[in-house]
PANUDO-237351 format. One record per residue (C-alpha): residue in one letter; x negated, y, z. Coordinates in pm, whole numbers, plus 32768, in hexadecimal, padded with zeros to 4 digits. Each point is the difference from the previous one (the first is absolute). Layout:
// PANUDO-237351
aXYZ
...
This chain:
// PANUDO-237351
x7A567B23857B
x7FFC7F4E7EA2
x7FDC80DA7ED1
x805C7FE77E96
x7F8480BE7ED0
x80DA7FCD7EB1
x7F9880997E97
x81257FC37EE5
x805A809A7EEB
x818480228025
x80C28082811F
x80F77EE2805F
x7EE07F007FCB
x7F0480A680F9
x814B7FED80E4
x803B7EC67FE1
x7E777F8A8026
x7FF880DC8119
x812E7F7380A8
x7F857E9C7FC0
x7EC980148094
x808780B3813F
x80CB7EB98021
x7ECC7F277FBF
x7F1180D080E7
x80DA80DB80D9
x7FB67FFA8181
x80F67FC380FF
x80B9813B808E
x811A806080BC
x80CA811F7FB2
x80A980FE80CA
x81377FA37F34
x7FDF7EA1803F
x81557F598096
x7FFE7EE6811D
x7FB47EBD7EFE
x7F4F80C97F0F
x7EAC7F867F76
x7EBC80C68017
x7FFD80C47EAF
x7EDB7FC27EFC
x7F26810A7FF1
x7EED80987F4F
x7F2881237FCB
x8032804A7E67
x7F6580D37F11
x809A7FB07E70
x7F6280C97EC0
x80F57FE97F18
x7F2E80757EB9
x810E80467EEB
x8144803480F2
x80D480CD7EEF
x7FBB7EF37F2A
x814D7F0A7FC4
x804F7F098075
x803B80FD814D
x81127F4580C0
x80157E9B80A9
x81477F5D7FF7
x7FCF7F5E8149
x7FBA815C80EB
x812A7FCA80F8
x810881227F64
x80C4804B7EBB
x7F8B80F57F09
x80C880F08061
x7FA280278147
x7EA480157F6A
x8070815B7F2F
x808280848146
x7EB97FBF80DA
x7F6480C37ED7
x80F2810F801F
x7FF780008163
x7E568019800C
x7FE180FF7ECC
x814680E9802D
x80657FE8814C
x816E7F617FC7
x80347FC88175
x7F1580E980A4
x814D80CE8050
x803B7E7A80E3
x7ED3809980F9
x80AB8026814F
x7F627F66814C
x80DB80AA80F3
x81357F667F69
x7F2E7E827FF7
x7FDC803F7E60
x7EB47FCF7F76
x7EDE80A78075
x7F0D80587EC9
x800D7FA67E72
x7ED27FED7F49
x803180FF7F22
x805C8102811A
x7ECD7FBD808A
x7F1D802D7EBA
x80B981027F5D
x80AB80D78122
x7F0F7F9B8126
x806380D68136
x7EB88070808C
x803C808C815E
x801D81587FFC
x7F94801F7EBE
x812A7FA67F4C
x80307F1E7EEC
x7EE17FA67F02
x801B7EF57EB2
x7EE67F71801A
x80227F517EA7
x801081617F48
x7ED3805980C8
x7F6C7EB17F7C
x805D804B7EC1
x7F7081598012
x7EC17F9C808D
x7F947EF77EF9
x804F81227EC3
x7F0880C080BB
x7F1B7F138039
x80447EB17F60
x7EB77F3C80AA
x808A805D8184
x80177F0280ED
x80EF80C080D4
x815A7FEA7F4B
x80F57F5B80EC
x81397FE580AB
x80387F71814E
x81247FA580BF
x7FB47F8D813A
x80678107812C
x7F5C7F9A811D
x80A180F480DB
x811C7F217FDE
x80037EC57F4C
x7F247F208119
x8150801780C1
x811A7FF17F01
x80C47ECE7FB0
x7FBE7FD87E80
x7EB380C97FC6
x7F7780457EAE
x7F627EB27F78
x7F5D80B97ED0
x7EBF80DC8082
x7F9D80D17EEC
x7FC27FFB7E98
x7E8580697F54
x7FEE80607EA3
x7EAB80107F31
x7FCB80417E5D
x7EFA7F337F65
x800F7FC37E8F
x810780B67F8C
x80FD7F4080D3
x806B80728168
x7FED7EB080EF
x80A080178159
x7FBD7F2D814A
x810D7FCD80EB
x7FBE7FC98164
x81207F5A80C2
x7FF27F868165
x81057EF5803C
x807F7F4C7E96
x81357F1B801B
x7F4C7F157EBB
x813D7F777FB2
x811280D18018
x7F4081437FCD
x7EBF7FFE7F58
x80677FC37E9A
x80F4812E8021
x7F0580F08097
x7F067F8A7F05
x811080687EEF
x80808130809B
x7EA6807D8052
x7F647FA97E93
x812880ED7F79
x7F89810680E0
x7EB37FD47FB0
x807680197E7C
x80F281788046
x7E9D807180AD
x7F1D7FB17EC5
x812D80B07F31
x7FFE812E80C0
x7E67801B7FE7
x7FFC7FCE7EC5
x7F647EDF7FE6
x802F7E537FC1
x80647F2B8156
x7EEB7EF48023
x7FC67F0B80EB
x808E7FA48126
x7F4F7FA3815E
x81317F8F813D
x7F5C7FC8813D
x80C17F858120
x7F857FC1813A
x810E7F06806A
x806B7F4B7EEF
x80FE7F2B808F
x81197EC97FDC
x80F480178132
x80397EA68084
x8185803F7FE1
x7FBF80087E86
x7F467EAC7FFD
x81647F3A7F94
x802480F47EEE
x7EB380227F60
x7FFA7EA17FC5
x80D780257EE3
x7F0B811C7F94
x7EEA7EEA7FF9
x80E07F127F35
x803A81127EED
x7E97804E8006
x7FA47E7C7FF6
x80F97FC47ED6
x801F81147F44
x7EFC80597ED3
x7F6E81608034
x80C780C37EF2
x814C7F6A80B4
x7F7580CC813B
x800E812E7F8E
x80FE81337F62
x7F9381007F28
x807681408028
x80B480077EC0
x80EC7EE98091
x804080AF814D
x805081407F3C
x818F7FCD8022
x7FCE7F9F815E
x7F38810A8069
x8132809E7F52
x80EE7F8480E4
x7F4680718142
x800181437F61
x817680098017
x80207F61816D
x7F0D811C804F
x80DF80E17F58
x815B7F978095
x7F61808F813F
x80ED8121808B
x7F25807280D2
x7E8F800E7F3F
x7FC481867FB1
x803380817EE6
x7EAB803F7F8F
x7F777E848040
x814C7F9C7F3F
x7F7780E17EFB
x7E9A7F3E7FDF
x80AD7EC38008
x80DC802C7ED6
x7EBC80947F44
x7F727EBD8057
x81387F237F72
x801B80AE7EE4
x7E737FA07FC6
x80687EC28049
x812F7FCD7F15
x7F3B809E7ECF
């Protein structure tokens, strides 16, 4: 198993190093995805320290989805948009994220938020090693068909600043990483608000960071931008996605079916958004 450890200072540039040197280095894998023809992803064991992540630039124009789509994978991880979507028996999805951290259904128990307990435990005791959330069930997610990819997330204050590692077992590098990286960093930055304190920095380990053969074609032109481009070309700031991150506020919005409440949190957020 090949391994790769990546320090930058920027979120969509420890991405893209990341996802460069998984194509450089990565081993040869198949997938249980795979489809007859496919080739054997690229694969490798990743841990990336991003050491200023809420520092702009924060976005790289080449992660494969608009910026709107972005906003709602934010939405989706920190309010729950679509946990109301959560519906094996009728072949919907099986989990979200942020069911799992902040309503996790402990059995017979009930349900728990494990981020408010989090949150609760570093006021008390800001030095603790222990503040976490996890999402893996494994009373059921060995067997399921889409099981949860992210683990569990570990929060620690040092300095002044609180700094989370994320622990993630199975990370599509291409089509996935930069989002979760994003999604997970504004987490990570709602967390340091509600303890009172500054986010810091930001540690994403995956333990299969991977390129899916079937993406090879396509991430060719990824290569290309990267080989072409100067670095400030790369990359948005958040100030330019604002009216996009505007627009999947409204998509989000035009949803009849989204309670009321996350509808409520969402136009909260837009009007943050629009100033």
């Amino acid at each position: 198993m090949k391994s790769i450890h990546i320090v930058e200072e920027h979120l969509p540039f420890a991405w893209e190093k990341a996802l460069l040197a998984c194509w450089e280095s990565g081993e040869s894998f198949p997938t249980e995805y795979d489809r007859p023809g496919d080739p054997n992803s690229r694969d490798v064991a990743a841990l990336i320290h991003v050491t200023r992540p809420f520092e702009e630039p924060r976005i790289h124009r080449a992660f494969p989805g608009g910026l709107d789509f972005l906003e709602k994978y934010r939405a989706e991880v920190l309010y729950g948009v679509h946990d109301h979507w959560i519906d094996p028996a009728a072949g919907k999805w099986e989990y979200t994220y942020h069911q799992r951290m902040f309503e996790y259904d402990v059995p017979g128990t009930g349900v728990f938020d494990q981020v408010e307990a989090a949150v609760e435990k570093l006021k008390q005791a800001p030095h603790t090693r222990r503040a976490q959330a996890v999402t893996w069930q494994v009373w059921r997610d060995m067997n399921v068909a889409d099981p949860a990819c992210l683990q569990r997330l570990w929060f620690r204050i040092s300095g002044g600043a609180l700094h989370m590692n994320i622990h993630i077992r199975s990370n599509d590098a291409f089509k996935a990483a930069f989002m979760n990286m994003h999604a997970f960093t504004e987490l990570q930055r709602l967390v340091a608000e509600r303890v009172g304190v500054r986010p810091g920095e930001y540690i994403h380990v995956a333990d299969s960071f991977h390129i899916y053969g079937s993406y090879f074609d396509e991430f060719e032109g990824f290569l290309q931008t990267v080989k072409v481009r100067e670095a400030s070309d790369r990359v948005y700031t958040t100030d330019f996605a604002r009216p996009f991150f505007v627009e999947g506020c409204d998509a989000l919005l035009a949803e009849d079916d989204m309670p009321a409440d996350k509808k409520a949190l969402v136009k909260e957020r837009r009007a943050e958004l629009a100033g």
